[in-house]
C-alpha positions in Angstrom: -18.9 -35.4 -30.6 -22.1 -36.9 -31.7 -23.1 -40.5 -30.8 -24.2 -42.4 -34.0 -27.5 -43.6 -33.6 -26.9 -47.2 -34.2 -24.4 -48.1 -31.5 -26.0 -49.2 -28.5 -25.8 -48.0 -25.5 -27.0 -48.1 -21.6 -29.5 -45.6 -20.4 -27.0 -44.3 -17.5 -24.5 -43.3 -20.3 -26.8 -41.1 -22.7 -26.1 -37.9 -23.1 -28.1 -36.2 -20.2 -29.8 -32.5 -21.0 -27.8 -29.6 -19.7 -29.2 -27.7 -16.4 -31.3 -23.9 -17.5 -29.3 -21.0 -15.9 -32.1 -18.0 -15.3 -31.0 -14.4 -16.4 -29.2 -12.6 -13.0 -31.4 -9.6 -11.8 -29.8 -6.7 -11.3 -26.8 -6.2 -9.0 -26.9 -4.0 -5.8 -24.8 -3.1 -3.8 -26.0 -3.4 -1.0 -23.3 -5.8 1.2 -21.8 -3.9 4.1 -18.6 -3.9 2.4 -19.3 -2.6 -0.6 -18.2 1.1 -1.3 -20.9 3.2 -1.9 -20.2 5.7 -4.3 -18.1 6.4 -7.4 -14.7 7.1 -4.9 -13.3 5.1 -1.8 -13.5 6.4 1.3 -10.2 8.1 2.4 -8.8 9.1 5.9 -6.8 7.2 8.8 -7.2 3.5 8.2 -9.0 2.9 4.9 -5.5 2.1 3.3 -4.8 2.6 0.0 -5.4 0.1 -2.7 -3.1 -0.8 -5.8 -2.1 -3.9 -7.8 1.0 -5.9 -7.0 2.1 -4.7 -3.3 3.5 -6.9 -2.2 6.6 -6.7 -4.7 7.3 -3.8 -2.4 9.0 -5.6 0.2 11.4 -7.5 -2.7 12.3 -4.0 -4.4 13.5 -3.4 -0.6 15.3 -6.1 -0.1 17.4 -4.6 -3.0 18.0 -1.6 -0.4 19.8 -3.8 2.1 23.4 -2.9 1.5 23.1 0.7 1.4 20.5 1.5 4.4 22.3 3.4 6.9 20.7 2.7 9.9 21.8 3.9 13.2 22.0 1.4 17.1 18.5 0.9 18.2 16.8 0.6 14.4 15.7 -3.1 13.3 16.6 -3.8 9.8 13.0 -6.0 9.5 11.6 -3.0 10.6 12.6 -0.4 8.3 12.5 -2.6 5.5 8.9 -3.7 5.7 7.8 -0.3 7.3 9.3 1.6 3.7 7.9 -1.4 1.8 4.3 -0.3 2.9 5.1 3.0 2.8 6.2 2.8 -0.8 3.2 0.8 -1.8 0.6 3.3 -0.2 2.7 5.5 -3.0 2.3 4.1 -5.8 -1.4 3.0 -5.1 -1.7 6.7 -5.0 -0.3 7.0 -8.5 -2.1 4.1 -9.9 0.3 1.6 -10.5 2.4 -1.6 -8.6 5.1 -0.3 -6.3 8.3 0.3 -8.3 12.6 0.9 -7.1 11.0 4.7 -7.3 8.7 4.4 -4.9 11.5 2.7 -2.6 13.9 5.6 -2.9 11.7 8.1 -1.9 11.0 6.5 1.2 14.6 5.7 2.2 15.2 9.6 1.0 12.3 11.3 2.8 13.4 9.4 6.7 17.2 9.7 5.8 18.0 6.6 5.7 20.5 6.7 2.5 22.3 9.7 4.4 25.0 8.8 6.2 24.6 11.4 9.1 21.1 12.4 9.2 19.4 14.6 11.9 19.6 13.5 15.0 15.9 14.6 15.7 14.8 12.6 12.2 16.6 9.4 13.7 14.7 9.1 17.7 11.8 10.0 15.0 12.1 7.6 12.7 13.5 5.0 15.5 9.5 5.0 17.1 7.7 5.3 13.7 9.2 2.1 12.4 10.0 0.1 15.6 8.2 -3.4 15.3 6.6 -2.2 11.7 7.6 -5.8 10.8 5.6 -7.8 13.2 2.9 -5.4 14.2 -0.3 -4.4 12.1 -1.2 -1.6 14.8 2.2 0.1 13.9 2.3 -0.1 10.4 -1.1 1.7 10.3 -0.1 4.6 12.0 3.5 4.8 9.7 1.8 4.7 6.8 -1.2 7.5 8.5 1.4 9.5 9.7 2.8 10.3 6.6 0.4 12.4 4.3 0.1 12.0 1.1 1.8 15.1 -0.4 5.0 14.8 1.3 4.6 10.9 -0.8 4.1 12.0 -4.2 7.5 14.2 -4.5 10.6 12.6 -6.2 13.3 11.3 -4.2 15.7 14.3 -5.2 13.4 16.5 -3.7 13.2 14.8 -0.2 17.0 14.1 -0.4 17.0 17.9 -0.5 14.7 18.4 2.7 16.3 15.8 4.9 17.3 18.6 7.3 13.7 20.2 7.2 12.1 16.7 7.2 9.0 17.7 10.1 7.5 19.3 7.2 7.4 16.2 5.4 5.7 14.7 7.6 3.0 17.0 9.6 -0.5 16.8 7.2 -1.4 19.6 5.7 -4.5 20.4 7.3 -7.8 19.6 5.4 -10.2 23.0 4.5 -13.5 22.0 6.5 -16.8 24.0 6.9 -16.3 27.5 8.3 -17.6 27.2 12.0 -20.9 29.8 12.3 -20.6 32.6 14.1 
């Protein structure tokens, strides 16, 4: 609001001329953490980003009463092991981690059957042991799993439970043909 010129006022209370931004220059990138590039870098490690993760672990809370988990397996553990899990799906489809996302993890490591494969359960028992305290673990879960065997629908990894090392050996990737 404009100050009328006839009131009187002290010098230290005038209006005081605004500070001159300059025009930025152009921007680099040129940090060490910047990606280089117009995709991310993929591969063990690199993760797998997407908005909203961390709503993953509350979908799987709503999980709790139907988890069948066998002696030895850490309720913690499997929860916030399939919570990450679930997120690295849905940040490969875009999009904050849904129930979805949820039951296809619990589907594709058997845990919503109520006798699953012996094999799948001493698997599953070392893949998610201490996945809620340890970073080191939860890395090599969510690496383990590739990204195909992610992206089916629950129904369809309900269906392979009993041929569930397929789902979860990487497909290998095409490289250069070694010369001869």
């Amino acid at each position: 609001m404009a100050q009328p010129s006839f009131v009187p006022i002290t010098e230290a209370d005038q209006v005081r001329g605004a500070r001159r931004l300059s025009v930025p220059d152009q921007w680099l990138s040129d940090r060490p953490g910047d990606l280089k590039g117009a995709t991310r870098p993929t591969g063990t490690s690199h993760g797998t980003p997407g908005p909203d993760q961390g709503f993953a672990l509350r979908v799987a809370r709503r999980f709790e009463d139907r988890l069948e988990l066998t002696p030895g397996e850490d309720h913690e553990d499997v929860l916030h092991g399939a919570a990450i899990l679930a997120s690295k799906r849905a940040g490969l489809l875009g999009r904050a981690p849904c129930v979805y996302d949820l039951d296809a993890v619990f589907a594709l490591f058997g845990f919503l059957v109520v006798d699953p494969p012996n094999a799948l359960v001493t698997e599953r028992r070392r893949m998610f042991a201490a996945a809620s305290r340890d970073y080191v673990v939860q890395r090599a879960l969510v690496d383990a799993v590739p990204d195909e065997s992610l992206l089916l629908s629950a129904d369809e990894l309900s269906a392979r439970v009993g041929e569930w090392r397929a789902s979860l050996v990487p497909t290998p990737v095409p490289g250069p043909t070694p010369a001869i």
